[in-house]
C-alpha positions in Angstrom: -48.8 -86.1 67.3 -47.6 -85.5 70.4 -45.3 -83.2 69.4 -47.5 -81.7 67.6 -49.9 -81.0 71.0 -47.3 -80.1 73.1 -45.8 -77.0 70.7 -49.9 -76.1 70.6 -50.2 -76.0 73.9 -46.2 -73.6 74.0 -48.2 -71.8 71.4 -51.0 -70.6 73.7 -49.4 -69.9 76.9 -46.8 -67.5 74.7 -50.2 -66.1 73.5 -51.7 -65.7 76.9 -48.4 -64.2 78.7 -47.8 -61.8 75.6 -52.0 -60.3 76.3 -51.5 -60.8 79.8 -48.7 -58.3 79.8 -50.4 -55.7 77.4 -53.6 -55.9 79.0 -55.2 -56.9 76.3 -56.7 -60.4 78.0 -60.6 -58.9 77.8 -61.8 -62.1 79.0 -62.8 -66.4 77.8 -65.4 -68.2 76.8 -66.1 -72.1 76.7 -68.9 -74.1 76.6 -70.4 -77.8 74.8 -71.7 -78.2 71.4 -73.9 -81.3 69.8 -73.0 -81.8 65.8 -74.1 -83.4 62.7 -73.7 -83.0 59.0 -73.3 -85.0 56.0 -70.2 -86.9 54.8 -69.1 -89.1 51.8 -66.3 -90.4 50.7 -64.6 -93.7 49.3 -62.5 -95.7 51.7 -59.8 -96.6 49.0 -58.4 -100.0 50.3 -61.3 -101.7 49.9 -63.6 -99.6 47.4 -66.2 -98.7 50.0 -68.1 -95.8 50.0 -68.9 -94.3 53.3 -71.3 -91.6 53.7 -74.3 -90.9 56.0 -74.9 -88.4 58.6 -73.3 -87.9 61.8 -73.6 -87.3 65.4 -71.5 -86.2 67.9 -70.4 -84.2 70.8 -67.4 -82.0 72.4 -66.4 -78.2 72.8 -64.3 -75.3 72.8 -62.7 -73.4 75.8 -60.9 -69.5 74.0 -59.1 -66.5 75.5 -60.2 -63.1 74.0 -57.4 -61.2 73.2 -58.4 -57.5 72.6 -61.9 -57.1 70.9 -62.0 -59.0 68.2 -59.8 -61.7 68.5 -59.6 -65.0 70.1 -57.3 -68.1 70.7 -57.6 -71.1 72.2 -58.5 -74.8 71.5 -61.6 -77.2 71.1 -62.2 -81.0 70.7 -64.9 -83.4 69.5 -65.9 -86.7 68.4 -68.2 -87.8 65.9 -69.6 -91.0 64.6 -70.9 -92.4 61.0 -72.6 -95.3 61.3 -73.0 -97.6 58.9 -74.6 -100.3 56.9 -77.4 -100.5 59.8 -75.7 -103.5 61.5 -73.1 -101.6 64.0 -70.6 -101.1 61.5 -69.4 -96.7 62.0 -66.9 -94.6 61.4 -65.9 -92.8 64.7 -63.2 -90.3 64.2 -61.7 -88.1 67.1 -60.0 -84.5 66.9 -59.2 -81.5 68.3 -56.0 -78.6 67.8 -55.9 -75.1 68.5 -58.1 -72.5 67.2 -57.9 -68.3 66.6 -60.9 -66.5 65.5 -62.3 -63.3 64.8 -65.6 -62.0 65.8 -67.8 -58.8 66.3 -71.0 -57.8 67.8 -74.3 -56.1 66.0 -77.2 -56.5 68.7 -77.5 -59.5 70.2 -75.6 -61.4 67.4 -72.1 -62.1 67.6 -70.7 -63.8 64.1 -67.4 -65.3 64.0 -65.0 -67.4 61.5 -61.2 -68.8 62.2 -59.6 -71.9 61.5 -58.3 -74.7 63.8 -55.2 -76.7 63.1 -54.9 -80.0 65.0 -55.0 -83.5 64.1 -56.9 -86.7 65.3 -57.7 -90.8 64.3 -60.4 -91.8 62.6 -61.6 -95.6 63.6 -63.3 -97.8 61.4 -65.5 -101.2 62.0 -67.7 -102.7 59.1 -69.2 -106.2 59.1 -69.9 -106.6 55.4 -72.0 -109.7 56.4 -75.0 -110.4 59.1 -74.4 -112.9 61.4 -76.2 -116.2 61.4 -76.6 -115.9 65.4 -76.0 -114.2 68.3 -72.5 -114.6 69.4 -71.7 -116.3 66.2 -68.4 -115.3 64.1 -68.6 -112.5 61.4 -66.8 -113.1 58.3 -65.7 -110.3 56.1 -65.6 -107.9 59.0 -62.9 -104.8 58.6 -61.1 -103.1 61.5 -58.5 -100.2 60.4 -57.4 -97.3 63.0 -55.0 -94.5 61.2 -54.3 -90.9 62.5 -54.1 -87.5 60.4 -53.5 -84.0 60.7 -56.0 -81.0 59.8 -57.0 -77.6 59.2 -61.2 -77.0 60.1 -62.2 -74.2 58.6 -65.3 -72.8 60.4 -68.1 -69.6 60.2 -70.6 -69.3 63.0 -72.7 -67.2 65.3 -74.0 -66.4 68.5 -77.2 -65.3 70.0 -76.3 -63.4 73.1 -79.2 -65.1 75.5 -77.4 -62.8 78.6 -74.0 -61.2 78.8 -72.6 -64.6 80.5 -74.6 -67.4 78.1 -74.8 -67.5 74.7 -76.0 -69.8 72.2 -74.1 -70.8 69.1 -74.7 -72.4 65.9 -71.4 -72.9 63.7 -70.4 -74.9 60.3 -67.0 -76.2 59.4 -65.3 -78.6 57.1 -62.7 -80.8 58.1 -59.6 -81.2 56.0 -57.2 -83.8 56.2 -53.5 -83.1 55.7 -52.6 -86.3 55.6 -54.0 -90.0 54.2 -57.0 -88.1 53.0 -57.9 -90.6 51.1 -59.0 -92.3 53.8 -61.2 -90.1 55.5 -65.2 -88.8 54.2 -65.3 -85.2 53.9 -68.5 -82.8 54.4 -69.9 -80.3 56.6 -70.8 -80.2 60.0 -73.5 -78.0 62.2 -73.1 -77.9 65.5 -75.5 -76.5 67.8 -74.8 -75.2 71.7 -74.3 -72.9 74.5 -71.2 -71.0 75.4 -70.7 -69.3 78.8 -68.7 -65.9 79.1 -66.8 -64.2 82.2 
């Protein structure tokens, strides 16, 4: 994984020297987005089925190469709770990301594809406890990590040339131990500040 990160980050910086010496760096963007969605999905090992809706927070930070093109990399995490009782799913990830975008008016729609990876963290008490404090039979801890592509459409409303407000929908796709993970959509809802 760390591997992984590290050649990510290479990645960029060739990216950023190679606009940087072509003049073609036209500026970034960065800024905070709130998500939730709907996921489902079975949770092999132990034949449960984990869906719900979930909430979460992180963001994006991209160089814009050119006019229509940008690079860089975002983050997030987003919890699935479950059963009512404390019991989630809280999974973690981030990568790096290239899209492409274009303005009409005040709207600015974009779509790209991030490739990262992250862990996905999973408590469930399959039985309420008698008592405070007291011991909870039954309960399931399991931690894995995965790779994925997010593939991801969105838009912006251009509030003033340095603020904008985004809305975007992506699907996350494990590459590895699907199985393991709930898929779905997510919306995410934000801001994102321009210079």
């Amino acid at each position: 994984m760390r591997k992984t990160i590290l050649f990510a980050f290479c990645l960029l910086l060739v990216f950023t020297a190679s606009a940087q010496q072509k003049k073609l760096l036209n500026g970034f963007d960065g800024g905070m987005m709130l998500h939730t969605g709907y996921l489902d999905g079975i949770l092999d090992p132990i034949g449960y089925e984990a869906k719900g809706m979930p909430k979460g927070i992180g963001g994006a930070i991209r160089l814009h190469l050119g006019n229509h093109f940008r690079v860089g990399s975002e983050g997030y995490v987003s919890t699935l709770g479950q059963r009512g009782n404390g019991s989630y799913l809280k999974y973690g990830w981030g990568g790096i990301l290239a899209d492409v975008y274009t303005t009409n008016g005040r709207f600015q729609p974009y779509a790209g594809l991030t490739l990262g990876g992250g862990s996905m963290t999973t408590l469930l008490m399959m039985e309420e406890p008698a008592s405070q404090w007291a011991p909870i039979d039954g309960t399931r801890y399991h931690k894995q990590g995965f790779m994925a592509i997010d593939p991801f459409i969105g838009c912006d409303l251009i509030v003033s040339g340095p603020m904008h407000l985004t809305i975007k929908l992506d699907y996350l796709c494990a590459l590895s131990d699907s199985r393991l993970l709930p898929h779905g959509p997510r919306v995410y809802f934000g801001f994102l500040f321009y210079h």
